[in-house]
N, C-alpha and C positions, 0 to 999 in steps of 0.2 A: 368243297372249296370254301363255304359259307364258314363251315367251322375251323378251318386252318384261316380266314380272315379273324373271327372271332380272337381264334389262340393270339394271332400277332399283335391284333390291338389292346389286350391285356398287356403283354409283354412291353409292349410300345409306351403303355401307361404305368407300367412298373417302373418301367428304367427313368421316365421322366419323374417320376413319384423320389425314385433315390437317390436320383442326381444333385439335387440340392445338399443333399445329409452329404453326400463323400463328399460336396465341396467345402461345407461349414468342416468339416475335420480336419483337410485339409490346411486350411486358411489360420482359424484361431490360434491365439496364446496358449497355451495351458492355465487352467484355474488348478492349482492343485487339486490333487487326486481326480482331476477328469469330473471339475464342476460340487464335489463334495466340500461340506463347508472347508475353507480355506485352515481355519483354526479349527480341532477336534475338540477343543476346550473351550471357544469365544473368542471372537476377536477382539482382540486387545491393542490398542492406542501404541506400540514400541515407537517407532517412527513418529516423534508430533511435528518436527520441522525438517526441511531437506535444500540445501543449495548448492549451485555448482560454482566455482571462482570462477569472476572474471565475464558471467553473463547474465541476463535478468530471469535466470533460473530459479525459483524461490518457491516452496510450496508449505501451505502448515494447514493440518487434520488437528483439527481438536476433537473428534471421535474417527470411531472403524465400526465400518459395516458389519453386523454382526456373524458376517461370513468370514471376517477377516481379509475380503478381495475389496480393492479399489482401483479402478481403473480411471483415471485422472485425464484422458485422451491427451490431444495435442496441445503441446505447449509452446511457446512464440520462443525456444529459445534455440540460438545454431550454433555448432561444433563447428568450429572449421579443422578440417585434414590434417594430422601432422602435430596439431596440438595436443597440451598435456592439462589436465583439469582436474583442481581436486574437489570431492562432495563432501561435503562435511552435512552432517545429519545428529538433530538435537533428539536424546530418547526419554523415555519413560521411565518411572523406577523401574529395579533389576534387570536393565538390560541383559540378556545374554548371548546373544549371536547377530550382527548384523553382514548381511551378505549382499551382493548385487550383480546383473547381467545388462550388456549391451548386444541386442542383439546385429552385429555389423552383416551377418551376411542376408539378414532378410529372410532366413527360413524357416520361420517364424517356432523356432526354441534355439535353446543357451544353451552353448556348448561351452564347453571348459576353457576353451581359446577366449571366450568373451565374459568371461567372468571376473568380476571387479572382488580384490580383497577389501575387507574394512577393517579397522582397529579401533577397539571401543577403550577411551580412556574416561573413567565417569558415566557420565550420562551424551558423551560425546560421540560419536563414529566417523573417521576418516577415512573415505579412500580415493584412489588416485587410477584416473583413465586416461589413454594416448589413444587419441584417433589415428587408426593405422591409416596408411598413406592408400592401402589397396584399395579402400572404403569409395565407394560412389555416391554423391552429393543424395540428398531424398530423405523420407523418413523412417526413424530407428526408434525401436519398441528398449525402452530403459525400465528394469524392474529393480526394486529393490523387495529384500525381504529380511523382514525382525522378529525375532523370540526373543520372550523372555527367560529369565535365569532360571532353572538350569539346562535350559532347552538349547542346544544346539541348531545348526543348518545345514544341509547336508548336499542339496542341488535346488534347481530354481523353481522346481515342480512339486515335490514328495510332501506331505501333510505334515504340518507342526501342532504341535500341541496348545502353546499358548502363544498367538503371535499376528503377524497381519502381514498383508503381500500388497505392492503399492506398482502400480504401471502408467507410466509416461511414455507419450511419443515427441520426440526432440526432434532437429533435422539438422542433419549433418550438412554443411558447408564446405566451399571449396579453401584451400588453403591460404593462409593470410598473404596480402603484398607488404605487410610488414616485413623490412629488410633486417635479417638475422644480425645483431650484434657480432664483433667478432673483435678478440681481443690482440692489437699489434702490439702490447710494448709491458712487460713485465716490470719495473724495476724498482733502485732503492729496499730491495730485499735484506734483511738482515735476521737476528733471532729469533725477533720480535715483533718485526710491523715489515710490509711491502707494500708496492705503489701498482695499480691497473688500468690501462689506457686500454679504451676502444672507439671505433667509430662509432659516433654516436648517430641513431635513425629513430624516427619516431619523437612520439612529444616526451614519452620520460622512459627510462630504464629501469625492469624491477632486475635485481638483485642479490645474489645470497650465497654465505662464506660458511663451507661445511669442511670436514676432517675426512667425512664419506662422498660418495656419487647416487646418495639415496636422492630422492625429489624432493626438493624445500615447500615447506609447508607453510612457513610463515616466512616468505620473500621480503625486503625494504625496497624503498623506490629512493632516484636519483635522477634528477635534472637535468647533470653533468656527465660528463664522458672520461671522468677518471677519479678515482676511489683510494684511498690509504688505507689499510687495515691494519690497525695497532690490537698489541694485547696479544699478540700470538705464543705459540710455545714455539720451543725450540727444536731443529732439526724433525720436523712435522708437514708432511706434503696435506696440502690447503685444497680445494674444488672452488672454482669459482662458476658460480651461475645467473647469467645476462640473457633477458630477453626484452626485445623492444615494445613498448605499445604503441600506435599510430591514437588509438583510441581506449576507452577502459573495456572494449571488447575486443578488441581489434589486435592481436599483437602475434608477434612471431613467437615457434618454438625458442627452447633453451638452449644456447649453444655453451657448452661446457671444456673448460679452460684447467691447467690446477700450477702453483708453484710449490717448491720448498724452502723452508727457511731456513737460515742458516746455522750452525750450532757454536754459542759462544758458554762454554761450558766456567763454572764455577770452580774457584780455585781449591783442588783437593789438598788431601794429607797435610794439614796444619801441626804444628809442632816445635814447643818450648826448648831451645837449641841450648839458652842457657838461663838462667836466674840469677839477679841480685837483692838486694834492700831497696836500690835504685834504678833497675836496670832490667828489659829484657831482650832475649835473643830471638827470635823469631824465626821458623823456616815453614818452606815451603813447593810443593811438587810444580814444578814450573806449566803451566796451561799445556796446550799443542793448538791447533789449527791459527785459528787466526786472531790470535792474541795480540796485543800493539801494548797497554801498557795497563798496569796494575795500579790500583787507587786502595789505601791501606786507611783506614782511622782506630785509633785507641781510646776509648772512652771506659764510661763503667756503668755504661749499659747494656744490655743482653741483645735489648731491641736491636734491629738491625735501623742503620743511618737513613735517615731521609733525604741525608743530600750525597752526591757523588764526590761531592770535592773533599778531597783528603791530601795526602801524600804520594805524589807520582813514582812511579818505581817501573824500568824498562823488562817489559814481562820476557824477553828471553836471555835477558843477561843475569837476572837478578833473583834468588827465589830465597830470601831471606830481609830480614832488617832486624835494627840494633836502636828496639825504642827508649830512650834514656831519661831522666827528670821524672820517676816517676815515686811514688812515696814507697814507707815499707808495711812489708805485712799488710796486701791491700788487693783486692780484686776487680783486677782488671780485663776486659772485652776487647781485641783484638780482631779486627772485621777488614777484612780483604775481598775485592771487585775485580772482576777482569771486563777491563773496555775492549773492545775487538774494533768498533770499529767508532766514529763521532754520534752518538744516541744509540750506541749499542754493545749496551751492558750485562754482564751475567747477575745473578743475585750473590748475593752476599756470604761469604762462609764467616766462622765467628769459632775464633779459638778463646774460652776463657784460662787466667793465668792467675795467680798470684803471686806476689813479689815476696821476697824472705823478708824475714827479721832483722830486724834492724844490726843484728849481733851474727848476722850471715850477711859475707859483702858478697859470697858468688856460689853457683852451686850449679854443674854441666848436666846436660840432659841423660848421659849414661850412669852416674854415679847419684848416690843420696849418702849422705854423710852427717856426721855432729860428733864435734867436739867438747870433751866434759871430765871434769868441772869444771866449771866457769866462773869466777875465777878458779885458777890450778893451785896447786902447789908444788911438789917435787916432781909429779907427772903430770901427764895427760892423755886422756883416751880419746882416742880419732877411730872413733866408729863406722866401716861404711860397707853400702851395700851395691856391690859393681854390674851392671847388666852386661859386660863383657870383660874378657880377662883383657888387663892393661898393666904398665908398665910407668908407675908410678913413684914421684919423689914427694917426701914429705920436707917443707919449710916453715921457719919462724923467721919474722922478718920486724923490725921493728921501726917505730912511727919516721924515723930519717930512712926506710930505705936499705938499711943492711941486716944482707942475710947473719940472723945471729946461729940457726943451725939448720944442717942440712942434715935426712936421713939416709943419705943416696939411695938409687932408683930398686925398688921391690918388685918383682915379679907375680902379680896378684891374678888366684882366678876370679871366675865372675863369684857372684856370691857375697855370701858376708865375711868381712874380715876386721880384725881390730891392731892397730896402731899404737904403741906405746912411744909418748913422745917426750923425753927427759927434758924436765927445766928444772933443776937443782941449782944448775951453776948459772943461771939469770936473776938479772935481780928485777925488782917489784917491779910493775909497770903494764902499759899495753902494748901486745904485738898483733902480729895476723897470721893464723897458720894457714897458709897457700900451699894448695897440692898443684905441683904439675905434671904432665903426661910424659912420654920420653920424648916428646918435639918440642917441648919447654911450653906446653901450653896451659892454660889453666882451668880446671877442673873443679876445685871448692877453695873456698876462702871463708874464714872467719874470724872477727875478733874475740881475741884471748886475752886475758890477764891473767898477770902473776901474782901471786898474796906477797 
């Protein structure tokens, strides 16, 4: 009996002898490798500063324990529920991996679910944590861990080479009574700028206008409860993102909104309908959606106008103009606007042109022609080159007005063809050989003389 007492109270004294060990294993974080130096190489400084937005989270290491482990205990800062925060962490030369874990359920290791990404630009690292809503107020084990180049990261535990592991206890808060923004009223939307109203809650509004639904990293703040956003592009859906602060700690989640803009496209397919000495014809592919009216200027500059005011032209009746007074042999900028609606304009399309010679009074956009010798003699050659087959007459017509000879109407393909135009029986002087089409219209013009 003495020695079955014996045996128990050994056993009695083992179990309390190991009860403490299962519990420390239990309980702790992991030190990588299970207590082994943290860095296999030194620990090294990656991480010298570390913040959270928006709370008095702030920490800076001007050295690492030569284990690479730091354990920084508690720190006075709260997460509330619900909320979205980004860490931004200042690094060391050659950064190369920075990663992080929140541990939300308490069991005390990182699982995949609570793993924070980072993005190293520079010597810079951001990344961005949502406190889930599931989360229970208390405190939360936040590790972050840094390598340097060319050392990767690979889980919140496993040994690095050159680098250092840093752990903070934070406490998670209950979620804000700041009352969520919310956007009631869109408007003044156009190609380029639109107008956003919301209730305003809290003492100011941060704010932030993106193309995606990624999380704004650099928000602006706002006083006011309604925002113009110019500068936009065209036919482009917008994300708008509002969250109110009560305090600069205090605020609500982002409640996320988006419009599109409208499309006021630029006037296409520009084209020299005809040429003078003095003279040009202009066309153009008429807009579609919601076009109202067309604003044209002719200068001879390349640059596009700085002011809109030109010459008004009704954008769906109209897709030409007939710009006149202008010199010869001269180049000219032709710049057309499509207004859609009052401050909302397309940019500018720019057809350039040159006007003829002075000895060309017209020349149509199908045909290139010249007349020669100039002065003539007995004949004359009417050169010309047709982009389609037409059905042309050749005239000489003299300074009063009267036809002095008609070739009547030729049947021409596209191409090149030559014209022999009798002046024997004319006497000395100037005319104008005017071609025109079989609708009597005219196609090339120029002045001739006779010897």
């Amino acid at each position: 009996m003495t020695k079955i007492y014996t045996q128990l109270k050994r056993y009695a004294a083992l179990a309390i002898a190991l009860l403490p060990v299962v519990n420390a294993k239990a309980s702790p974080y992991c030190t990588p490798l299970n207590g082994y130096p943290c860095a296999s190489g030194g620990g090294v400084n990656v991480i010298l500063n570390v913040g959270i937005s928006n709370t008095n989270f702030y920490n800076y290491t001007a050295t690492v324990d030569p284990s690479g482990y730091n354990d920084f205990g508690v720190q006075p800062t709260d997460l509330n529920i619900g909320n979205t925060y980004v860490i931004t962490a200042s690094l060391g030369s050659s950064p190369g991996d920075v990663q992080g874990w929140m541990d939300f359920d308490r069991d005390s290791s990182f699982s995949s679910s609570e793993h924070i990404t980072f993005t190293i630009s520079g010597t810079t690292a951001v990344g961005i944590v949502t406190i889930p809503t599931t989360v229970t107020t208390g405190e939360v084990r936040f590790r972050m861990k840094g390598a340097q180049s060319p050392h990767t990261i690979t889980d919140a535990c496993s040994d690095i080479v050159r680098g250092e592991v840093e752990d903070y206890t934070l406490r998670i808060a209950t979620p804000s009574n700041c009352q969520l923004p919310l956007i009631y009223a869109k408007t003044n939307i156009i190609s380029t700028a639109a107008k956003v109203k919301w209730n305003q809650s809290g003492s100011y509004t941060e704010y932030a206008l993106s193309t995606t639904k990624s999380y704004p990293l650099v928000p602006s703040t706002t006083n006011y409860d309604t925002l113009v956003f110019t500068g936009l592009s065209q036919n482009t859906t917008y994300y708008v993102f509002l969250r109110a602060f009560c305090t600069s700690q205090d605020f609500s989640p982002y409640t996320l909104d988006s419009f599109k803009t409208l499309s006021c496209e630029k006037v296409i397919n520009l084209q020299t309908n005809g040429l003078s000495d003095t003279s040009a014809d202009i066309g153009w592919a008429q807009p579609g959606n919601n076009a109202t009216t067309l604003v044209y200027i002719v200068d001879q500059s390349p640059n596009n106008p700085k002011m809109s005011s030109g010459n008004p032209v009704n954008a769906s009746t109209n897709s030409s103009a007939h710009i006149g007074s202008l010199s010869a042999n001269t180049l000219y900028f032709f710049h057309i606007q499509n207004n859609c609606s009052p401050g909302d304009t397309s940019g500018w399309s720019t057809l350039p042109f040159t006007t003829l010679p002075a000895s060309v009074a017209y020349l149509a956009k199908d045909v290139r022609a010249v007349v020669y010798p100039n002065p003539a003699g007995s004949y004359a050659n009417l050169d010309m080159e047709l982009q389609k087959p037409m059905q042309l007459n050749v005239n000489l017509v003299d300074l009063t007005g009267k036809i002095v000879y008609q070739s009547g109407v030729k049947k021409l393909m596209s191409g090149k063809t030559q014209i022999i135009v009798p002046m024997q029986s004319l006497a000395s002087g100037s005319y104008f050989c005017a071609v025109t089409d079989a609708d009597g219209r005219l196609v090339y013009c120029a002045h001739l003389s006779k010897n």
